[in-house]
mmCIF file of the C-alpha atoms, coordinates in Angstrom:
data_MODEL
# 
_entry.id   MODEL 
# 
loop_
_atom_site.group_PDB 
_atom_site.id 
_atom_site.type_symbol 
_atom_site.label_atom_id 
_atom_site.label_alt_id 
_atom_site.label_comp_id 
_atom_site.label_asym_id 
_atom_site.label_entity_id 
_atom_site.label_seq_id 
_atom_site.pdbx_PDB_ins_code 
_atom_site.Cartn_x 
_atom_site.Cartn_y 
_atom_site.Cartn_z 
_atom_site.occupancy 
_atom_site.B_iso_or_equiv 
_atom_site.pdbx_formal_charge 
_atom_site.auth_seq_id 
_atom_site.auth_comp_id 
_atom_site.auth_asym_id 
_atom_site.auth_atom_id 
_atom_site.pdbx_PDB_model_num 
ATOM 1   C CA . UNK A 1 1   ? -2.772  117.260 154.291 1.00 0.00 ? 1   UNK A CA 1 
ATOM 2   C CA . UNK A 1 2   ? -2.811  119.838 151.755 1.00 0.00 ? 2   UNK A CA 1 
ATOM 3   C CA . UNK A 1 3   ? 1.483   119.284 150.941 1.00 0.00 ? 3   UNK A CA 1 
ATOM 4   C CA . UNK A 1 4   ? 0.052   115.653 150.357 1.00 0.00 ? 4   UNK A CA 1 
ATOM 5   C CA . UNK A 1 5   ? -2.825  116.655 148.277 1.00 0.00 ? 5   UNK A CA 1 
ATOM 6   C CA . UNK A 1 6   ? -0.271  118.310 145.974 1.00 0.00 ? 6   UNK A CA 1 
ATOM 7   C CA . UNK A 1 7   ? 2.314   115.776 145.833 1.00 0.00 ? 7   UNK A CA 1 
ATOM 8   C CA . UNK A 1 8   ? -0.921  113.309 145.125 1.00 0.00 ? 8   UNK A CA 1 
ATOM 9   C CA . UNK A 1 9   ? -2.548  115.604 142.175 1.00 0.00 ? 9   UNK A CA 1 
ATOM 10  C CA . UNK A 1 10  ? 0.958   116.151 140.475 1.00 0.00 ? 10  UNK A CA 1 
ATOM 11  C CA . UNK A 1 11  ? 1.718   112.255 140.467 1.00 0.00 ? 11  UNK A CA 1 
ATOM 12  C CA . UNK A 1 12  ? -1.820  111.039 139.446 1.00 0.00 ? 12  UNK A CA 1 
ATOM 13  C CA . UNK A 1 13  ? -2.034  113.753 136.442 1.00 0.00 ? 13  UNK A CA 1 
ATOM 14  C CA . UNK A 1 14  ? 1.143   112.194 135.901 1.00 0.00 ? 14  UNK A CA 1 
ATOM 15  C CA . UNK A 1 15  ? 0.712   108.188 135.688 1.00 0.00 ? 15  UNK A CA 1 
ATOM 16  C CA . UNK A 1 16  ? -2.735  108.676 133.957 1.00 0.00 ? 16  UNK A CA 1 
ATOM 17  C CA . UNK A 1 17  ? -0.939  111.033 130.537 1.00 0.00 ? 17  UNK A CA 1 
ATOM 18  C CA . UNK A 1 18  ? 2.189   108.157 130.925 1.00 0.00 ? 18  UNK A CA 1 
ATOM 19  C CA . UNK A 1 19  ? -0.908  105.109 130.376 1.00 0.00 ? 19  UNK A CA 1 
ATOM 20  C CA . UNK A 1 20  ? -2.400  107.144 127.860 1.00 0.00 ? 20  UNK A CA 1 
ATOM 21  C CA . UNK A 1 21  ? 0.675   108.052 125.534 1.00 0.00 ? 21  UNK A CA 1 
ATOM 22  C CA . UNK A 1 22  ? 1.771   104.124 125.952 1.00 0.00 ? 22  UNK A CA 1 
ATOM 23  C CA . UNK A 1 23  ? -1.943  103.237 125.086 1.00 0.00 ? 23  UNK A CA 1 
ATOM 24  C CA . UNK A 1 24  ? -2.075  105.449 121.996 1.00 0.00 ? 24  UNK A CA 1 
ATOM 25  C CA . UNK A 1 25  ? 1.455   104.078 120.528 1.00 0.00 ? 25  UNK A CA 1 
ATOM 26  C CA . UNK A 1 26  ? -0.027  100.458 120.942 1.00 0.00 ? 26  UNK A CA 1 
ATOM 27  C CA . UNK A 1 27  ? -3.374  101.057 119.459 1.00 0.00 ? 27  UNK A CA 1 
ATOM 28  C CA . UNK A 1 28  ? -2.072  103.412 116.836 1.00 0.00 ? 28  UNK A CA 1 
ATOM 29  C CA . UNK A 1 29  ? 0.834   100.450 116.203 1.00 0.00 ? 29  UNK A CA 1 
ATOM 30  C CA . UNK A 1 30  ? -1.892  97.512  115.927 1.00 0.00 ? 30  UNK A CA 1 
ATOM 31  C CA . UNK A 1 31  ? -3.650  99.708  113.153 1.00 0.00 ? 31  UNK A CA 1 
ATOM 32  C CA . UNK A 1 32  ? -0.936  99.409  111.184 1.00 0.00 ? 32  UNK A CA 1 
ATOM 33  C CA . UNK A 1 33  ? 0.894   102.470 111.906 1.00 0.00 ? 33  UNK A CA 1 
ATOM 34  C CA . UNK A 1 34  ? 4.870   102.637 111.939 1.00 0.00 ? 34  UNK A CA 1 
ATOM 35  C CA . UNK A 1 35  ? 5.418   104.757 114.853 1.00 0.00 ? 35  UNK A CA 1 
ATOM 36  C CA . UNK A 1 36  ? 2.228   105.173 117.280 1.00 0.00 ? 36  UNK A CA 1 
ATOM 37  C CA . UNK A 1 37  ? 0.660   108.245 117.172 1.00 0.00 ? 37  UNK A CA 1 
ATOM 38  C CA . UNK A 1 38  ? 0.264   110.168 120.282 1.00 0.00 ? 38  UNK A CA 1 
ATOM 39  C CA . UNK A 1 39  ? -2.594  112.477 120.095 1.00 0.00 ? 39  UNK A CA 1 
ATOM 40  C CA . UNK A 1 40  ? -1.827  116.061 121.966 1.00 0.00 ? 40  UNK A CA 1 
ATOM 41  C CA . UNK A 1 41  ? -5.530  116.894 122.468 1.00 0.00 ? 41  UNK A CA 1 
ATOM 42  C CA . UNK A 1 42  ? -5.772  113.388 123.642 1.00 0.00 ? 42  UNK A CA 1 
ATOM 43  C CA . UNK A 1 43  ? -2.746  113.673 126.376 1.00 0.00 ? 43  UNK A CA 1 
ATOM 44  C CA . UNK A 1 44  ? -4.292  116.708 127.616 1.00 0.00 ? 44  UNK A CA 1 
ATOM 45  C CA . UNK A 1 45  ? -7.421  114.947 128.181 1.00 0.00 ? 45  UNK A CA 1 
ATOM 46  C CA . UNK A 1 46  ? -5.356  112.325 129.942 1.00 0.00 ? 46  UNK A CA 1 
ATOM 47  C CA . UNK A 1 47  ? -3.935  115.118 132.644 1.00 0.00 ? 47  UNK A CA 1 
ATOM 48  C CA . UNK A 1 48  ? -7.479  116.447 133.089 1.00 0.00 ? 48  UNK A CA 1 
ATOM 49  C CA . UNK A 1 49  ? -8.446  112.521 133.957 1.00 0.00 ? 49  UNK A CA 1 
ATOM 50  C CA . UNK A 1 50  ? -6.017  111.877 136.591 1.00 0.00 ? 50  UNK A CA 1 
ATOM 51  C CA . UNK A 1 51  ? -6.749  115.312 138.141 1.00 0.00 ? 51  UNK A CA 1 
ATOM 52  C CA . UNK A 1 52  ? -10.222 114.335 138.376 1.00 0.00 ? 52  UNK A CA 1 
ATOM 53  C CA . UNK A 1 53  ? -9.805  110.835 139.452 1.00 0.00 ? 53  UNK A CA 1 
ATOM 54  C CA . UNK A 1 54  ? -7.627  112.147 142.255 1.00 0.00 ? 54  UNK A CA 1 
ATOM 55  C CA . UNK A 1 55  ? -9.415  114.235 143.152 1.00 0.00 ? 55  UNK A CA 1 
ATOM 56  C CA . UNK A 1 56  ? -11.870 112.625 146.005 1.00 0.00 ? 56  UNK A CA 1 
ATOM 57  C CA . UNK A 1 57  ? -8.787  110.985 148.004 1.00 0.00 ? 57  UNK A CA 1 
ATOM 58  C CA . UNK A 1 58  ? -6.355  113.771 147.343 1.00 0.00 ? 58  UNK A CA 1 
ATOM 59  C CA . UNK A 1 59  ? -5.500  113.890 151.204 1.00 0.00 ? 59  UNK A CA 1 
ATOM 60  C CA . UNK A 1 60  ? -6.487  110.086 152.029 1.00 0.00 ? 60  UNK A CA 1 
ATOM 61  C CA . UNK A 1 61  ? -4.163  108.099 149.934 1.00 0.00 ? 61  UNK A CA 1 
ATOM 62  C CA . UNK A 1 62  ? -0.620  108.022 150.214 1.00 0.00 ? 62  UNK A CA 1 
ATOM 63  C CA . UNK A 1 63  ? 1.068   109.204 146.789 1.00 0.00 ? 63  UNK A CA 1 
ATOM 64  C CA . UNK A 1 64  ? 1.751   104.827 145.736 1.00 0.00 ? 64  UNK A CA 1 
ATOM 65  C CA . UNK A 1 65  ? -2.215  104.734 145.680 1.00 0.00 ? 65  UNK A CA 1 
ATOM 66  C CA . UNK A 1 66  ? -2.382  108.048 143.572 1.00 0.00 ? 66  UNK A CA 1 
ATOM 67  C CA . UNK A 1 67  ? -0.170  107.087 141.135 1.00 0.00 ? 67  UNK A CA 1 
ATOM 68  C CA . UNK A 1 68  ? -2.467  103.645 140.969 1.00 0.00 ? 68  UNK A CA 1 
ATOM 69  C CA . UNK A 1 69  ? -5.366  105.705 140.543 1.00 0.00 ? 69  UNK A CA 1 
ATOM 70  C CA . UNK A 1 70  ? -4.319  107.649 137.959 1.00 0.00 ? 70  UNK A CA 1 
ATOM 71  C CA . UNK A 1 71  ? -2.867  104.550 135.822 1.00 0.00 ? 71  UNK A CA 1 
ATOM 72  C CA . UNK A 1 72  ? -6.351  103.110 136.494 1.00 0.00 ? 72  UNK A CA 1 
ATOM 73  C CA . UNK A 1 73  ? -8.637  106.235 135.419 1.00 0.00 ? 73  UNK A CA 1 
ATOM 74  C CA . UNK A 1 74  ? -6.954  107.149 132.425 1.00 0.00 ? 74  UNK A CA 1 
ATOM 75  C CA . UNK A 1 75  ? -6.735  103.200 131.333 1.00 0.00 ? 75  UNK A CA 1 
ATOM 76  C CA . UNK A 1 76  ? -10.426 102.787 131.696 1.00 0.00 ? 76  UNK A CA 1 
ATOM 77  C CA . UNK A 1 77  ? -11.281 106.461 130.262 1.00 0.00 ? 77  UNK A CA 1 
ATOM 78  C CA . UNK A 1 78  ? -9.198  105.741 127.049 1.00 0.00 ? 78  UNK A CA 1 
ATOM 79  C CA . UNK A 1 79  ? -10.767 102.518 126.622 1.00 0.00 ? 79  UNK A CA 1 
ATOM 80  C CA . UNK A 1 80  ? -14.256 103.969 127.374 1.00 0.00 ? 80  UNK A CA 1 
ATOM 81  C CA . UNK A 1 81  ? -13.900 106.767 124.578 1.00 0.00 ? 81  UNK A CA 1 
ATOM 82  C CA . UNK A 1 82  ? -12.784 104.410 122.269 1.00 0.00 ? 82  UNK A CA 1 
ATOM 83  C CA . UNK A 1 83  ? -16.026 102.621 122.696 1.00 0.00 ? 83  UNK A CA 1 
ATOM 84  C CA . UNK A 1 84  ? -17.959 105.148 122.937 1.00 0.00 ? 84  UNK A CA 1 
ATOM 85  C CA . UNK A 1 85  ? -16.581 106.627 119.367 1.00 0.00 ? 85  UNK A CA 1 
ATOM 86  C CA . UNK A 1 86  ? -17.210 103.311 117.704 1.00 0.00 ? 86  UNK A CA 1 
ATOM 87  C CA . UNK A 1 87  ? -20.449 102.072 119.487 1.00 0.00 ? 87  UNK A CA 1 
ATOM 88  C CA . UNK A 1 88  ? -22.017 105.012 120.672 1.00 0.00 ? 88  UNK A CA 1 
ATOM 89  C CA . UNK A 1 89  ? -22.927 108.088 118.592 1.00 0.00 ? 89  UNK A CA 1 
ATOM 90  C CA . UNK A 1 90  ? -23.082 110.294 121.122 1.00 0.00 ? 90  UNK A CA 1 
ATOM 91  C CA . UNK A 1 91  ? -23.020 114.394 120.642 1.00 0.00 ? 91  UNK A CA 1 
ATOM 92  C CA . UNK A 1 92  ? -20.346 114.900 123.605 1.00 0.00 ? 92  UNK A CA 1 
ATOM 93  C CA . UNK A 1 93  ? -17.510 116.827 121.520 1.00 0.00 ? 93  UNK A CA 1 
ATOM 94  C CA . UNK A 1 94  ? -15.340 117.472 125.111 1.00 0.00 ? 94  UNK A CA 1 
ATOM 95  C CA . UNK A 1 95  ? -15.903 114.201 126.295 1.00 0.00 ? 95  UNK A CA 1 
ATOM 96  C CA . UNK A 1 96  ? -17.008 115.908 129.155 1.00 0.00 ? 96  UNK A CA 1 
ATOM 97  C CA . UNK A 1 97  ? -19.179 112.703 130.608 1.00 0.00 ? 97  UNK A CA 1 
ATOM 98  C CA . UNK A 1 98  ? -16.336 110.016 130.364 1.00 0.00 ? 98  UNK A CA 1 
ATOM 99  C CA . UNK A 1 99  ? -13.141 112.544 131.598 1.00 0.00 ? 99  UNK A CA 1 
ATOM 100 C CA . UNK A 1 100 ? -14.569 113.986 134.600 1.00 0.00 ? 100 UNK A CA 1 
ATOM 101 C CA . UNK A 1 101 ? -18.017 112.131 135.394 1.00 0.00 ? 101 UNK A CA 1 
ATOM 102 C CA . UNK A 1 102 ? -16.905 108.521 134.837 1.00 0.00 ? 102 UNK A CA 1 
ATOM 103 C CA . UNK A 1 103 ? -13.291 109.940 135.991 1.00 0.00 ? 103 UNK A CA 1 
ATOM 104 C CA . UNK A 1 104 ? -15.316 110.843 138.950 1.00 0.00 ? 104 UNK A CA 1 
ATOM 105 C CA . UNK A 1 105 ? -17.042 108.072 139.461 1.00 0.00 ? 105 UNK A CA 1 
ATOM 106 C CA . UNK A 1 106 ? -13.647 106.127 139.160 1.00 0.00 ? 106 UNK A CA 1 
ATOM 107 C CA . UNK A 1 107 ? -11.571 108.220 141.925 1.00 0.00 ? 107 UNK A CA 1 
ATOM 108 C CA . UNK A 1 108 ? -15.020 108.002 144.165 1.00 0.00 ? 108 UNK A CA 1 
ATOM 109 C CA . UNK A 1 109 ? -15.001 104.113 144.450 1.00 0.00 ? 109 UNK A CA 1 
ATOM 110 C CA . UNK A 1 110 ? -10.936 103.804 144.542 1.00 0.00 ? 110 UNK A CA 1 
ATOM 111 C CA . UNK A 1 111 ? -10.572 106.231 147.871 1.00 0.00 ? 111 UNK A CA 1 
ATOM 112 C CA . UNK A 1 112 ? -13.165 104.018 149.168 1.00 0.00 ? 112 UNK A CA 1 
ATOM 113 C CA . UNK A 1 113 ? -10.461 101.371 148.834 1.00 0.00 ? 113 UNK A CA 1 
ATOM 114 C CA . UNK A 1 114 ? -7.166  103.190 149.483 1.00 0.00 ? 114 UNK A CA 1 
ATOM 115 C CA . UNK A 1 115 ? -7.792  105.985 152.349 1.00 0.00 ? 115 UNK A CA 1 
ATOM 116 C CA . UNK A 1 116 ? -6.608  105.554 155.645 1.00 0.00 ? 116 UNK A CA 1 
ATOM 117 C CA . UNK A 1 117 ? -6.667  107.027 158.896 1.00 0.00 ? 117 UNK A CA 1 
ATOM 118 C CA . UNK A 1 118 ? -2.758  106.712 159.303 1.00 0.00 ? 118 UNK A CA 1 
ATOM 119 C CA . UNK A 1 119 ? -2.660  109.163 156.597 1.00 0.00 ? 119 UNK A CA 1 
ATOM 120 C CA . UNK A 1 120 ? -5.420  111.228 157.691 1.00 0.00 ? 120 UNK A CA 1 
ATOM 121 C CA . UNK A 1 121 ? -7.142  110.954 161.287 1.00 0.00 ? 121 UNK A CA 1 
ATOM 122 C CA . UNK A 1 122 ? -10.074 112.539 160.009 1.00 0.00 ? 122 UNK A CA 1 
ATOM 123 C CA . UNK A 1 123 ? -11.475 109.395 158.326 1.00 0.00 ? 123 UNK A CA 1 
ATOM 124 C CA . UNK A 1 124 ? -11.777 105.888 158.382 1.00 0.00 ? 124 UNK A CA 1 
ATOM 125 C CA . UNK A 1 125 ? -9.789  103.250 156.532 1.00 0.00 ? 125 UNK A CA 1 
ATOM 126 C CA . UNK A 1 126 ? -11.102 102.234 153.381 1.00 0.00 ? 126 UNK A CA 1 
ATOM 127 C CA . UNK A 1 127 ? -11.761 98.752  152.103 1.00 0.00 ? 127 UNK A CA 1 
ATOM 128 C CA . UNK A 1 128 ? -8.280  97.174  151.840 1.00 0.00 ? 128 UNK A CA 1 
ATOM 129 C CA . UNK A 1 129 ? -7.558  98.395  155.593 1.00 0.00 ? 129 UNK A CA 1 
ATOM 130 C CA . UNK A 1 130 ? -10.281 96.196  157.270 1.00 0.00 ? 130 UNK A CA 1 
ATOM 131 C CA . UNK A 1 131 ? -13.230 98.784  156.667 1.00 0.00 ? 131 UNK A CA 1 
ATOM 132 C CA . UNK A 1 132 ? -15.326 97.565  153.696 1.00 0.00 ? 132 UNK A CA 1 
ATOM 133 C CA . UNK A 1 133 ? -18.403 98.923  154.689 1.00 0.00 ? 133 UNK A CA 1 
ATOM 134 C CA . UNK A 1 134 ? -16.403 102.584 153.462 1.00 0.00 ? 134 UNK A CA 1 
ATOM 135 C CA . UNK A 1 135 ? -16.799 101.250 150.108 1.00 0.00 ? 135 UNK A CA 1 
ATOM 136 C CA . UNK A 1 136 ? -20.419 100.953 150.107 1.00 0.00 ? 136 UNK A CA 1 
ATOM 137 C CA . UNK A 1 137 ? -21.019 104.307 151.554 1.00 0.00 ? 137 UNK A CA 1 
ATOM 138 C CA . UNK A 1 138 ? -18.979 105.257 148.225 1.00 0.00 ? 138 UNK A CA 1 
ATOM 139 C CA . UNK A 1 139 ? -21.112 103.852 146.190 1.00 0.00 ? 139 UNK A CA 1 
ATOM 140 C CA . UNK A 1 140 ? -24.006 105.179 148.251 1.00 0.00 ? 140 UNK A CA 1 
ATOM 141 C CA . UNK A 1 141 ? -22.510 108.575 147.104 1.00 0.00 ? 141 UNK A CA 1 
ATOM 142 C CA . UNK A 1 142 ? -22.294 107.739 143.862 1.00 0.00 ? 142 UNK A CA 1 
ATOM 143 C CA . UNK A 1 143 ? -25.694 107.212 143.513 1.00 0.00 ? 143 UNK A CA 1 
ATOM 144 C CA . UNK A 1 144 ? -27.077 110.288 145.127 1.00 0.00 ? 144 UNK A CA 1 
ATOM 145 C CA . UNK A 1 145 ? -24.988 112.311 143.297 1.00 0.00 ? 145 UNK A CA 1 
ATOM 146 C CA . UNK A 1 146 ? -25.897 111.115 139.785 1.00 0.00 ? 146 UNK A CA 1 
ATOM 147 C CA . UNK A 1 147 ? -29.455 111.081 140.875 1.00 0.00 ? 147 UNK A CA 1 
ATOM 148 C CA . UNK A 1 148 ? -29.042 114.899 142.066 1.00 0.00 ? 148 UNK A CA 1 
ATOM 149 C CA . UNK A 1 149 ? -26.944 115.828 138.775 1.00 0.00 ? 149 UNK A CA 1 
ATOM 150 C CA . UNK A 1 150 ? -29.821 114.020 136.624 1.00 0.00 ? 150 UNK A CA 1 
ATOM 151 C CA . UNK A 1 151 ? -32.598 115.828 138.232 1.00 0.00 ? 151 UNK A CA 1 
ATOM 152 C CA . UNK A 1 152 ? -31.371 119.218 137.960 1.00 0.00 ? 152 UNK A CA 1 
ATOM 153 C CA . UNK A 1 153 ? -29.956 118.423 134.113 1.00 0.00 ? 153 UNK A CA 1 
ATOM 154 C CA . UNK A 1 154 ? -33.445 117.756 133.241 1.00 0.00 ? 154 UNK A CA 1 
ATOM 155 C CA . UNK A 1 155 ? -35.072 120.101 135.116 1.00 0.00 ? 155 UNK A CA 1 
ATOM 156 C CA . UNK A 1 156 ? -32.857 122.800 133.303 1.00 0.00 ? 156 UNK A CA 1 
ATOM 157 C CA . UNK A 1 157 ? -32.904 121.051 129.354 1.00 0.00 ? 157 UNK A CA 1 
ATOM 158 C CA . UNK A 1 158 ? -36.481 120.042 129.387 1.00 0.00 ? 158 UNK A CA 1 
ATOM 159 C CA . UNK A 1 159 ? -38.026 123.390 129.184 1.00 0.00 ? 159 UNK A CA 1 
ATOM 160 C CA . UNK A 1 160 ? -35.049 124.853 127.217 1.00 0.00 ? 160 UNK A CA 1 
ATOM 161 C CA . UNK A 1 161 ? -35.755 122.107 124.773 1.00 0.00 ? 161 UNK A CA 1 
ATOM 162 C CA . UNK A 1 162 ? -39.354 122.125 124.716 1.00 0.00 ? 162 UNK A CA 1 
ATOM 163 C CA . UNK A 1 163 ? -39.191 126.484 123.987 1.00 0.00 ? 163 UNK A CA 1 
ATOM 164 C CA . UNK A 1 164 ? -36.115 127.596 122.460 1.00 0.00 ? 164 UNK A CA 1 
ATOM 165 C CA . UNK A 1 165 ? -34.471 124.611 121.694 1.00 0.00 ? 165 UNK A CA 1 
ATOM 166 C CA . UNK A 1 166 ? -31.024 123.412 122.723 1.00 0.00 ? 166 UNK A CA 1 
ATOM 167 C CA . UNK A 1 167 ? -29.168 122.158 119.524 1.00 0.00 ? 167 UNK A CA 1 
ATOM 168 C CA . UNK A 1 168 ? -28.795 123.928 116.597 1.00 0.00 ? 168 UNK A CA 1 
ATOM 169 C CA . UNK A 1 169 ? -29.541 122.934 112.951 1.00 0.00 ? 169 UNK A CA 1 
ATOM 170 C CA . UNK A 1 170 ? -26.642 120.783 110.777 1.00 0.00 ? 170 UNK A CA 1 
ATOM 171 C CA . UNK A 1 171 ? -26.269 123.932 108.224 1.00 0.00 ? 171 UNK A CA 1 
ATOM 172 C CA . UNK A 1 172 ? -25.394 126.442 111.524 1.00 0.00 ? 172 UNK A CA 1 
ATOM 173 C CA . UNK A 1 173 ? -23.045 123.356 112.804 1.00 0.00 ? 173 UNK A CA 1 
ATOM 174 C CA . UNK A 1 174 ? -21.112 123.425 109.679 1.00 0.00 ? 174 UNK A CA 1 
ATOM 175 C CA . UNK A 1 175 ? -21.314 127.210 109.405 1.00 0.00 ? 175 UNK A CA 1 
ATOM 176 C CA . UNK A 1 176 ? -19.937 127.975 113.011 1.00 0.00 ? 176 UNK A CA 1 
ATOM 177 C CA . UNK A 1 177 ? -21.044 129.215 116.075 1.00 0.00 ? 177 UNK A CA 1 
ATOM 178 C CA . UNK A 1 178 ? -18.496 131.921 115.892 1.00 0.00 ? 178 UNK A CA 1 
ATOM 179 C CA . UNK A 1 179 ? -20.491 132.897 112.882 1.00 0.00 ? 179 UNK A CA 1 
ATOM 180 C CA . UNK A 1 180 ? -24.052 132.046 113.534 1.00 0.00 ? 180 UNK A CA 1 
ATOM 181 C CA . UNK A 1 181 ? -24.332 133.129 117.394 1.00 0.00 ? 181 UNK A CA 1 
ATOM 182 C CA . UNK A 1 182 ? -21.817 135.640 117.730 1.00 0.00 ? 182 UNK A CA 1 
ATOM 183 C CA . UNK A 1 183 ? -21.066 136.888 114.499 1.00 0.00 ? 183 UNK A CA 1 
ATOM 184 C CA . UNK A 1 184 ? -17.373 137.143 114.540 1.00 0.00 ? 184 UNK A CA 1 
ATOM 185 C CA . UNK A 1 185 ? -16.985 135.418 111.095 1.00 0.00 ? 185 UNK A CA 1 
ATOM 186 C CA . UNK A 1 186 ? -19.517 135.808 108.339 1.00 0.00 ? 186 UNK A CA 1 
ATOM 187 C CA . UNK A 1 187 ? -19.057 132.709 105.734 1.00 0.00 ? 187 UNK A CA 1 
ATOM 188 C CA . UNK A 1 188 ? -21.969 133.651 103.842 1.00 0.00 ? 188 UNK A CA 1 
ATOM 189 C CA . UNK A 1 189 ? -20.014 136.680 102.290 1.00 0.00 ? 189 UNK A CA 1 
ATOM 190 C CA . UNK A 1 190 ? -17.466 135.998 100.125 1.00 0.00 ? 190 UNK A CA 1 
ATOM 191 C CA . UNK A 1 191 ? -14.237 137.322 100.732 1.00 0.00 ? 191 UNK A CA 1 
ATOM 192 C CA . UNK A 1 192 ? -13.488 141.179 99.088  1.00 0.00 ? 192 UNK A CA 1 
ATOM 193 C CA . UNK A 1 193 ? -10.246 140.390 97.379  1.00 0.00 ? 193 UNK A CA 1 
ATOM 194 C CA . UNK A 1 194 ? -8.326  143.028 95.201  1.00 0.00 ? 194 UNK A CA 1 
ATOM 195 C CA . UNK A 1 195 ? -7.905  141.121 91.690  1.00 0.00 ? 195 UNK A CA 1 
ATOM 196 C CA . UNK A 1 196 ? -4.303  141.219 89.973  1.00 0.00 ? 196 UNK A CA 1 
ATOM 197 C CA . UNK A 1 197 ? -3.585  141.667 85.966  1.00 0.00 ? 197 UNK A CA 1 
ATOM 198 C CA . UNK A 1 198 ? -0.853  140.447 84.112  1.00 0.00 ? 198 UNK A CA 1 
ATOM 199 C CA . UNK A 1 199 ? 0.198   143.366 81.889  1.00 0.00 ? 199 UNK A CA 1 
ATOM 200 C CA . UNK A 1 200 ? 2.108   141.915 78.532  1.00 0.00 ? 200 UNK A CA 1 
ATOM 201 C CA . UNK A 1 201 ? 5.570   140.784 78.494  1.00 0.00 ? 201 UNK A CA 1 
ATOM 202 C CA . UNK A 1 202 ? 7.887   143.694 77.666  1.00 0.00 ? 202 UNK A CA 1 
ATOM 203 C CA . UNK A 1 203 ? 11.269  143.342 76.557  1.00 0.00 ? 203 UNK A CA 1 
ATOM 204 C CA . UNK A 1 204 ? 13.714  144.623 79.272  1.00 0.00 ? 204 UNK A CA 1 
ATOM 205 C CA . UNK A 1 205 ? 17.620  144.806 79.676  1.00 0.00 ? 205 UNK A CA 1 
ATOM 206 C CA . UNK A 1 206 ? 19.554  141.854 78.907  1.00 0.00 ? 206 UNK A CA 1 
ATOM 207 C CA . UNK A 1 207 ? 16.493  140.679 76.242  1.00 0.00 ? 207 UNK A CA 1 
ATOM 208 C CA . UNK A 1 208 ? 14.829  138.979 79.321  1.00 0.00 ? 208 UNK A CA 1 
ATOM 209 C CA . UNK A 1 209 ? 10.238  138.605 79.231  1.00 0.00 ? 209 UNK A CA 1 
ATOM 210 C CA . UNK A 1 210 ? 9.356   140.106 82.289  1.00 0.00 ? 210 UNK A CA 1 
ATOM 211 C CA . UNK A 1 211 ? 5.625   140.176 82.827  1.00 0.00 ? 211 UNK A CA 1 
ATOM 212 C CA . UNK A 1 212 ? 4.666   143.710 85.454  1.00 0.00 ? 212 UNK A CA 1 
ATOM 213 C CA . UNK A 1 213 ? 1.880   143.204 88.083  1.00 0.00 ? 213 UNK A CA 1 
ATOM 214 C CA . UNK A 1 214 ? -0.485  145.594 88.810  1.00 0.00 ? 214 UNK A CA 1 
ATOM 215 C CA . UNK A 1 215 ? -3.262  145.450 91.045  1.00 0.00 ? 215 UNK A CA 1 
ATOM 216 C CA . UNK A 1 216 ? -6.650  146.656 90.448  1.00 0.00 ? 216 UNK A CA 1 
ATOM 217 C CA . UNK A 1 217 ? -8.124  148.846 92.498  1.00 0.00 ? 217 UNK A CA 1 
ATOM 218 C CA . UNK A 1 218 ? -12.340 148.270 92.900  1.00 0.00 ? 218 UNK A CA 1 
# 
């Protein structure tokens, strides 16, 4: 099981950076753009996506179905970004939420289709094997889980929020939190720089102007 969970995390991280690069350069081609762009930060992302995806049927699936579930994770994630930049204002900067919860959510249901007890005896088949009750218990999980994940998010922002607070102001966003919380930059200060004079031109060999530089010490 665990060789297969490899061979099933390398090929899913895989097939879900390959659908993302081709979905960039066709998006980034229909707005107009010569050559697609393929965002680095993005492709990353994409890795991170099939890694998660894979994640719940790493040792269930045989490697055809990771590579499926990776195509499908990072397909749905890029288009779910996309619509959340342009519908949704929402303040998630890492796109945390849509790489590894919906990710999650994604890998969750698809072992519930795909898993199968020739590949490992200790579960059942999934959905597409003659088992689609499996599928349901997924979703079953699904739900518990976000319920559980909600509860204790709130139960840890409410009073944070309702005390010290749990966003900072638009002047300390633009500032930094490098600055503002830890202090390792201070904008506020301007920059000590030592000035530099132009003396006058003086005539020099070969009746060439050459103007001397000298700094000036504070």
């Amino acid at each position: 099981i665990a060789s297969l969970a490899i061979v099933n995390t390398n090929v899913a991280a895989a097939s879900s950076m390959v659908i993302w690069i081709i979905l960039d350069i066709i998006l980034g081609k229909a707005a107009g753009q010569s050559l697609g762009v393929v965002s680095i930060p993005g492709t990353c992302s994409a890795t991170v996506v099939g890694l998660v995806v894979i994640t719940p049927g790493a040792g269930y699936v045989q490697p055809g179905y990771a590579l499926l579930m990776g195509l499908i994770g990072g397909f749905i994630v890029h288009l779910s970004l996309l619509g959340k930049k342009r519908f949704f204002h929402v303040d998630d900067s890492l796109d945390v939420f849509s790489c590894h919860g919906l990710g999650g959510l994604i890998g969750t249901l698809l072992t519930g289709l795909f898993c199968q007890t020739g590949v490992s005896s200790e579960i059942t088949n999934g959905a597409l094997y003659g088992n689609p009750i499996q599928l349901w218990y997924q979703v079953a999980g699904i739900l518990i889980a976000c319920a559980f994940s909600a509860t204790c998010t709130a139960a840890i922002l409410l009073p944070m929020h309702f005390t010290i607070g749990i966003r900072i102001s638009r002047v300390q966003q633009i500032r930094g939190l490098d600055n503002v919380a830890h202090g390792v930059i201070d904008c506020a200060l301007p920059q000590q720089k030592r000035p530099v004079k132009l003396s006058a031109p003086r005539q020099d060999r070969g009746n060439l102007n050459i103007a001397t530089v000298s700094l000036v010490t504070p």
